[in-house]
C-alpha positions in Angstrom: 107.0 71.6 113.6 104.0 72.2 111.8 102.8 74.7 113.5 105.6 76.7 113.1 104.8 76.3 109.3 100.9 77.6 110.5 102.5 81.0 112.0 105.0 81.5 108.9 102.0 80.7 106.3 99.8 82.7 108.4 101.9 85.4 108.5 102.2 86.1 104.8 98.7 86.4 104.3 98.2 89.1 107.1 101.3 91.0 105.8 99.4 91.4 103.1 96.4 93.0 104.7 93.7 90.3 105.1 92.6 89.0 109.1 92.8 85.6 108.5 91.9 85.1 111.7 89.2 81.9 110.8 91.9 79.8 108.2 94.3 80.2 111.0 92.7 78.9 113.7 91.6 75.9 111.5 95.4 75.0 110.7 96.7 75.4 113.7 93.4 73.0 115.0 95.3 70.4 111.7 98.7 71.0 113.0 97.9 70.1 116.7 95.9 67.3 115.4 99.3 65.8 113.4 101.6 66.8 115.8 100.4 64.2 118.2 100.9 61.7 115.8 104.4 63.1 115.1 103.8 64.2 111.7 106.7 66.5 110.6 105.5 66.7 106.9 101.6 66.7 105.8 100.2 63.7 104.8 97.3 63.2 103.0 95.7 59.9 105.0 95.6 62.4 108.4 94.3 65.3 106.8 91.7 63.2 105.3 91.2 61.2 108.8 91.2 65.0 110.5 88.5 66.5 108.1 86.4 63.5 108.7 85.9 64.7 111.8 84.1 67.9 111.2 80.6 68.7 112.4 79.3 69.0 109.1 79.8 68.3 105.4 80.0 72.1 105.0 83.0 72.2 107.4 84.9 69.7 106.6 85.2 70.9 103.0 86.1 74.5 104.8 88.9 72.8 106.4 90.1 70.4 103.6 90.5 72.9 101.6 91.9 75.5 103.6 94.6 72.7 104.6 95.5 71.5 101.1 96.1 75.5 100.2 98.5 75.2 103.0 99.8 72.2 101.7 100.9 73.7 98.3 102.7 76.3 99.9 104.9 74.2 101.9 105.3 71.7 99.2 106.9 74.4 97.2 109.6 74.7 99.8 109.9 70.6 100.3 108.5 68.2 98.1 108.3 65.6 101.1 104.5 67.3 101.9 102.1 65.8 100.6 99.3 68.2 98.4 95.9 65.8 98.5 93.4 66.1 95.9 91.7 69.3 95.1 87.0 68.1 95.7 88.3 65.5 98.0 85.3 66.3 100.1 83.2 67.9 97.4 82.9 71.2 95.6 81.3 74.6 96.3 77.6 75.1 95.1 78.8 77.8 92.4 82.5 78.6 91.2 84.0 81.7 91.3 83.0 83.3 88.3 85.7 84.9 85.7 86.8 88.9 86.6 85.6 90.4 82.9 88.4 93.3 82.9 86.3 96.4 81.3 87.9 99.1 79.6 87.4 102.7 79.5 84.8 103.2 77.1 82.8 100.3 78.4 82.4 102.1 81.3 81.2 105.3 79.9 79.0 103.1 77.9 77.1 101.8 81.1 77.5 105.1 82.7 75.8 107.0 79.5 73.1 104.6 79.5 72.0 105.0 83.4 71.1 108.5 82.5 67.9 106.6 80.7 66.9 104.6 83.5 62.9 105.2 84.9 61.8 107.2 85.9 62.7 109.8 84.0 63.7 112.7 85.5 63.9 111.2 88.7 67.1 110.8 90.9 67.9 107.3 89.8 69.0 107.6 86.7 71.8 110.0 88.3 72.7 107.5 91.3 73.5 105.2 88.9 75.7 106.6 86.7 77.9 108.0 89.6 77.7 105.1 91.3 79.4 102.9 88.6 81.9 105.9 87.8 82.8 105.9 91.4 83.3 102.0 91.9 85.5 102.3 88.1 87.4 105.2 89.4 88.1 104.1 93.2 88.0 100.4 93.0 85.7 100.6 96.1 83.5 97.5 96.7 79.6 98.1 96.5 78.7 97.8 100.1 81.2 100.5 100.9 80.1 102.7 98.2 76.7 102.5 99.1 77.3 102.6 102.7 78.8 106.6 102.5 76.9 109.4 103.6 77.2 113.0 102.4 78.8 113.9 105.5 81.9 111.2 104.0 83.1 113.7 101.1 86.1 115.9 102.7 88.9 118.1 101.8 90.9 115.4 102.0 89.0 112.5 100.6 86.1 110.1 100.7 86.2 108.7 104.7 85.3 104.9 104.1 83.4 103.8 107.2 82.1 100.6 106.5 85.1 98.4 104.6 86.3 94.2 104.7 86.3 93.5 108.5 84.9 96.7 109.9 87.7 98.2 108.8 87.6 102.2 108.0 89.9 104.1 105.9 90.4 107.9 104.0 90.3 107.0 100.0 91.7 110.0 97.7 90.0 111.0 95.2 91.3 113.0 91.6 90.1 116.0 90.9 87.2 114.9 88.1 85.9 112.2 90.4 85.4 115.1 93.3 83.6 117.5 90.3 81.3 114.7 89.4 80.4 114.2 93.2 79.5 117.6 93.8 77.6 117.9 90.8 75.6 115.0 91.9 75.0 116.7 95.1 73.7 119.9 92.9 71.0 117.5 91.2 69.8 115.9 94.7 69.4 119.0 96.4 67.2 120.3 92.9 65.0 117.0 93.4 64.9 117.7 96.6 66.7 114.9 98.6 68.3 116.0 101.7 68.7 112.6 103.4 72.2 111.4 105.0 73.0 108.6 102.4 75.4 109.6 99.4 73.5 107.4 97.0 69.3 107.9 96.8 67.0 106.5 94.5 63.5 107.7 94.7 63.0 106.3 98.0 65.3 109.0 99.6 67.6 106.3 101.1 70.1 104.2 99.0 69.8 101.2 96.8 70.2 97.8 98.3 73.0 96.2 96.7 71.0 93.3 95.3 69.1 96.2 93.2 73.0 97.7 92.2 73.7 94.2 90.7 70.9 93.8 88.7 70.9 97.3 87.6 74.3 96.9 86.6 73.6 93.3 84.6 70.6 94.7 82.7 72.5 97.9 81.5 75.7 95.6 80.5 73.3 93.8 78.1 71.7 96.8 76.7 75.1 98.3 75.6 76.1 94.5 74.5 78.3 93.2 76.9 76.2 90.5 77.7 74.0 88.0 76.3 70.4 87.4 77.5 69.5 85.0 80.4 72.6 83.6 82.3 75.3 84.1 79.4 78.2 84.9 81.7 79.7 88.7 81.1 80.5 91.3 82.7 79.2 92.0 86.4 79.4 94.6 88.8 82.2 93.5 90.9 84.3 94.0 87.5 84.4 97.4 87.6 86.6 96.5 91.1 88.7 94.1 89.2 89.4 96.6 86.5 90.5 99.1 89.0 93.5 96.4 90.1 94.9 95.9 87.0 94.8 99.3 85.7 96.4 100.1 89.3 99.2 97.2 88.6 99.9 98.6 84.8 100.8 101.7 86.5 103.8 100.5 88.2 105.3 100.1 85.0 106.7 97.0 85.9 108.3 98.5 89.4 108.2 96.2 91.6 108.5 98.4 94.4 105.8 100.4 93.0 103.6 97.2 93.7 104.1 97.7 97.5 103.4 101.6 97.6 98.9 102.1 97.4 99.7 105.5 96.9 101.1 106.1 93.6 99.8 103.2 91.6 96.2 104.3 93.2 96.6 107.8 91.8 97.9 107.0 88.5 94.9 104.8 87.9 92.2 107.2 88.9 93.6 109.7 86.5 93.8 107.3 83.9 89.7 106.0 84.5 88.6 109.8 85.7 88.4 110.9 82.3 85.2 110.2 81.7 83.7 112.2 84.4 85.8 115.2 82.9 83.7 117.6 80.8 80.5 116.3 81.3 77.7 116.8 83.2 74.7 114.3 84.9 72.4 116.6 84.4 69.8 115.7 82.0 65.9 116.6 81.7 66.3 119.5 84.3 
């Protein structure tokens, strides 16, 4: 029955954290759909004839393509399911771009060359360069670093409040990442900000993530690691992507070690965490 082969597929993806709640409600919508015509393997002509029946253009690429995903995965089991054509019912506006894996002194080049951002002297410059050392050294995504507030930092951690799906969770933190953050704190309470966000610009709340972006592109080309206009490179939602391998070099080929968050997370924020080590973010006080 396919829709057996909905809750197995299904399954796998939740073990591995994710809801899936929206894919798996569209393939077991397929799966009913075949079912009454018998189907016992996926055919191409009824998922095509299925899709067509989508309220939009929009969703029936949505569900074409989450079926044909699903239809790879059982043909790799038995060849008798058919996999239809990948753009069948057209493509996404923009590909995903290329992850652009940044090492370690990239980083601290982007990070050293916050500290010039204008104004000078003003708290930005310093938001900035922690920001991008925390993303690098955490592999936490820019809406949840922005989203912390100074109440966040404990003993025990950063307390992630706003993750993927609502989700909250305690992050550890090494040593040199902790120093950095409360040497940030030591600057914003000399400017003067005593707001409830982590991260202030001059406005006394935090940067929209829009602004972190384009921060981030403008500073990759003036260190060089970008072109000018829309020569692809390295974006913000790298420094996230670096974080993963670093963390998957760290098992050392273990595959156990792959399973465990714990000891491959640690390992890799000592090995990034260097660059916060010995120096300080204050500059032009």
């Amino acid at each position: 029955m396919l829709s057996n082969d909905v809750t197995r597929y299904v399954a796998v993806y939740q073990a591995l954290g994710l809801s899936f709640s929206e894919q798996s409600r569209t393939l077991h919508l397929y799966a009913r759909y075949a079912e009454a015509y018998a189907d016992r393997f996926t055919l191409v002509s009824r998922i095509r004839d299925w899709c067509a029946t989508a309220s939009s253009p929009i969703r029936a690429r949505s569900c074409y393509d989450t079926v044909r995903r699903f239809c790879v995965f059982l043909n790799a089991e038995n060849p008798r399911h058919e996999i239809p054509p990948a753009g069948a019912f057209g493509r996404g506006k923009r590909p995903r771009p290329a992850p652009h894996l940044l090492d370690l002194q990239q980083i601290r080049s982007i990070m050293d060359a916050a500290l010039d951002l204008p104004p000078k002297g003003s708290i930005r410059p310093y938001t900035y360069r922690l920001l991008f050392g925390l993303l690098a050294a955490t592999g936490l995504r820019i809406s949840e670093a922005l989203g912390l507030q100074r109440g966040d930092i404990t003993e025990d951690g950063l307390v992630v409040r706003h993750g993927k799906f609502g989700k909250s969770r305690l992050l550890p933190i090494h040593a040199t990442t902790r120093e950095a953050l409360n040497e940030y704190l030591a600057v914003r309470a000399r400017l003067g900000f005593d707001g409830d966000d982590l991260f202030v610009v001059t406005t006394g709340r935090a940067p929209h993530k829009v602004t972190a972006h384009i921060t981030f592109v403008k500073l990759a080309r003036q260190v060089g690691l970008r072109g000018p206009g829309r020569t692809p490179g390295p974006r913000l939602h790298d420094l996230r992507h670096s974080f993963a391998v670093r963390s998957l070099e760290a098992c050392a080929h273990d595959r156990q070690a792959v399973g465990v968050a714990g000891p491959r997370f640690e390992s890799s924020q000592q090995n990034v965490s260097w660059f916060f080590r010995g120096t300080s973010p204050r500059r032009d006080l």
